[in-house]
C-alpha positions as CSV (number, residue, x, y, z in Angstrom):
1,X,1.1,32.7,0.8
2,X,3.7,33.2,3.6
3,X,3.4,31.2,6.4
4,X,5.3,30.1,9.6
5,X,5.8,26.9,11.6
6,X,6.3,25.9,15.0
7,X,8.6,22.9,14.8
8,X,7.2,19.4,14.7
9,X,7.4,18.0,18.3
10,X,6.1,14.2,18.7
11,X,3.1,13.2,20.2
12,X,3.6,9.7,20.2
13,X,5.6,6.5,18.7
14,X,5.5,3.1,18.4
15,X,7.3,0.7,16.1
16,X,5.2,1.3,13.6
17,X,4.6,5.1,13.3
18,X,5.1,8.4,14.9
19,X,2.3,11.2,15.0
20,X,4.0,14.7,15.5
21,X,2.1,18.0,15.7
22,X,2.8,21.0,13.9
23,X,1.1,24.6,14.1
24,X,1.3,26.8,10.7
25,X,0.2,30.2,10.6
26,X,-0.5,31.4,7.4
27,X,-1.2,35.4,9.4
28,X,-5.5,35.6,8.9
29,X,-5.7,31.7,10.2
30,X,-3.6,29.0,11.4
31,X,-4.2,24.9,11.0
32,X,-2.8,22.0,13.5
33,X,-1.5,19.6,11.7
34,X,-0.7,16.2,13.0
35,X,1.4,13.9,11.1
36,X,1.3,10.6,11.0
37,X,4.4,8.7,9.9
38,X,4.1,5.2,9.1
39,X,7.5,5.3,6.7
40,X,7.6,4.6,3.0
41,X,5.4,1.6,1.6
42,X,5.4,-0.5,-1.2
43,X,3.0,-2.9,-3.1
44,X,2.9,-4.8,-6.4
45,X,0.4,-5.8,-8.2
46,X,1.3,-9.5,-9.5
47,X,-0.3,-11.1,-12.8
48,X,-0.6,-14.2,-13.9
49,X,-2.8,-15.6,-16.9
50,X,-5.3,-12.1,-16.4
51,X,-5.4,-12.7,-12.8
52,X,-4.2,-10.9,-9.9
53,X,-2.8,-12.2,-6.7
54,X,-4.7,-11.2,-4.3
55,X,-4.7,-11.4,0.0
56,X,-7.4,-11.8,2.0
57,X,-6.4,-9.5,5.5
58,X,-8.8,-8.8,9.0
59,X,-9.1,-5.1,8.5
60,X,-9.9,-2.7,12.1
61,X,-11.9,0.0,10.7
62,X,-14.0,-2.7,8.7
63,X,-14.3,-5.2,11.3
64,X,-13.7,-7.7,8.6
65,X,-11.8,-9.1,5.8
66,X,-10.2,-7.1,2.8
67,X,-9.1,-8.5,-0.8
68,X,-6.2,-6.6,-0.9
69,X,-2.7,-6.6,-3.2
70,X,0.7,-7.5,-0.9
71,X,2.6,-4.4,0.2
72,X,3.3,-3.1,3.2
73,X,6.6,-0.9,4.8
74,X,9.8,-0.6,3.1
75,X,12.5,-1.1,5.9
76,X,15.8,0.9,6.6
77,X,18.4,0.5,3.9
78,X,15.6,-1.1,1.4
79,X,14.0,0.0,-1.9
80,X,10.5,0.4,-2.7
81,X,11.3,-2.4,-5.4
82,X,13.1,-5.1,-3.0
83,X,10.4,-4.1,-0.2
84,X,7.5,-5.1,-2.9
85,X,9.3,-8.4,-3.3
86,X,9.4,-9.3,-0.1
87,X,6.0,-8.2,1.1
88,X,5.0,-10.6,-1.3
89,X,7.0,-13.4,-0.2
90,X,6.2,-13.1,3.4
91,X,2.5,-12.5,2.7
92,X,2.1,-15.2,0.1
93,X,5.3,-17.3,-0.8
94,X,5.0,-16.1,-4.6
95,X,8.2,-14.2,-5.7
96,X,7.7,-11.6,-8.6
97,X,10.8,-10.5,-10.8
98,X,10.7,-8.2,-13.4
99,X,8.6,-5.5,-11.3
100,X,7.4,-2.5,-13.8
101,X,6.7,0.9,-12.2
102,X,3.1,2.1,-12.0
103,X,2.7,4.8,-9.6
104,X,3.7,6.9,-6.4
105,X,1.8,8.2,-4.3
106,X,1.3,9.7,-0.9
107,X,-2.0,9.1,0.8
108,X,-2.8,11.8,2.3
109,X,-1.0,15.4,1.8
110,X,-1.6,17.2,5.0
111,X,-1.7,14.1,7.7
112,X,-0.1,11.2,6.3
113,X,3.6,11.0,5.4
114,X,4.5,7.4,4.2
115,X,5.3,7.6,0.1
116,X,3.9,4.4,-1.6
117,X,5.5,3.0,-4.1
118,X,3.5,0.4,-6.5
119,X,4.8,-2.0,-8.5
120,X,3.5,-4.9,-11.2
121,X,5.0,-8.2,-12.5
122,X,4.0,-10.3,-14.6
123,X,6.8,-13.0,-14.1
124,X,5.8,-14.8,-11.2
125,X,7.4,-18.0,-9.2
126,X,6.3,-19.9,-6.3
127,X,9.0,-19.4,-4.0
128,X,7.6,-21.4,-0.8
129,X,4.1,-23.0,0.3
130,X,1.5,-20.0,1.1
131,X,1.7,-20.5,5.3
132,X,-2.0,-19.1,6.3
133,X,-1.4,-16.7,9.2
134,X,-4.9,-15.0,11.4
135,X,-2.3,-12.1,12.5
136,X,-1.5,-10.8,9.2
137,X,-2.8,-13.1,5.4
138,X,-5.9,-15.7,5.7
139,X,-6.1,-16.4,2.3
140,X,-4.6,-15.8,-0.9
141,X,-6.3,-16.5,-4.9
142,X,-5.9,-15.6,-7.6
143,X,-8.9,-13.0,-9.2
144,X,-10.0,-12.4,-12.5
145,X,-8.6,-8.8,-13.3
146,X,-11.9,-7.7,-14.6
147,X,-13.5,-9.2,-11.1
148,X,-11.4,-7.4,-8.8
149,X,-12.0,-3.8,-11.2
150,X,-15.6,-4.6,-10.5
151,X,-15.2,-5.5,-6.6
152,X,-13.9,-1.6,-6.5
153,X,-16.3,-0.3,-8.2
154,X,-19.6,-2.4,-6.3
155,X,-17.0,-1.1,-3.0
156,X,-15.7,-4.6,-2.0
157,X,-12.4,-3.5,-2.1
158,X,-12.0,-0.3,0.0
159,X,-8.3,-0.3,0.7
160,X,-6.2,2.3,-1.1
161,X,-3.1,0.4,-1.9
162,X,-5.0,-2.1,-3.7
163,X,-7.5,0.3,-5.7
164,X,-4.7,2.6,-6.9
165,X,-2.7,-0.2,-7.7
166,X,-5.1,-1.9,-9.4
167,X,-6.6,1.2,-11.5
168,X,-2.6,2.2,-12.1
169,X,-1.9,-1.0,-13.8
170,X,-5.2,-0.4,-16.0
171,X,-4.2,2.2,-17.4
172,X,-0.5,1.8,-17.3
173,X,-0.1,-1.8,-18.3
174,X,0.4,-2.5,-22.3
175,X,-2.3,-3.9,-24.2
176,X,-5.2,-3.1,-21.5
């Protein structure tokens, strides 16, 4: 299929993402596409005696609170790996070593551009006292693996990180 391209010309930016439009012609039709760029992101999935850390986040398009894995953007000059550790120390002081890849992934293919890189560990620490904070993590715990595979499945746990992260390790994860 040949196609053509105008070049991507931004729409609009903020710290956290930039949306740019782009206009392919593919000759019998043409799509808009606009971009959303919220960087690469990273996540782990940490295990401890067959549970999962989990987070407890206020979620927009929910209007409530999401169980969800810690992750979030891998900055400048950082790896998917160190960026999983330290999503996870910010979010709940536990620090994992040790990570095992699982899976990458991008979102979406036409409108999102942010790679997502997910991790596991089973070696886990406490690296500081969990500090509750109402503009980012509530709550943390510790789930049941086979609790939070049936949360997804009953849809309590709707956020994508956290159910390819946590269907990944499933399957990817020796002797599950």
């Amino acid at each position: 299929m040949k196609k053509t391209t105008t070049p991507p010309k931004l729409d609009y930016s903020n710290r956290f993402m930039d949306i740019r439009h782009t206009r392919a012609d593919f000759g019998a039709f043409h799509k808009d596409y606009y971009v959303v760029d919220l960087g690469p992101r990273a996540g782990i999935v940490a295990l401890r005696d067959g549970c999962v850390l989990m987070t407890r986040q206020y979620r927009f398009l929910i209007d409530g609170y999401s169980w969800e894995i810690p992750g979030g953007r891998v900055d400048a000059g950082e790896s998917p790996e160190v960026a999983a550790v330290r999503e996870c120390v910010e979010e709940t002081g536990i620090r994992c070593s040790e990570l095992k890849p699982l899976v990458v992934y991008y979102p979406g293919l036409d409108n999102f551009d942010n790679r997502t890189s997910l991790f596991y560990s089973e070696k886990v620490e406490v690296a500081a006292p969990f500090a509750p904070n109402d503009a980012e993590v509530v709550e943390i715990s510790w789930v049941a693996v086979d609790t939070c595979l049936d949360m997804i499945f009953r849809g309590e746990i709707l956020d994508a990180l956290t159910v390819a992260g946590l269907l990944a390790c499933q399957v990817r994860r020796p002797g599950t």
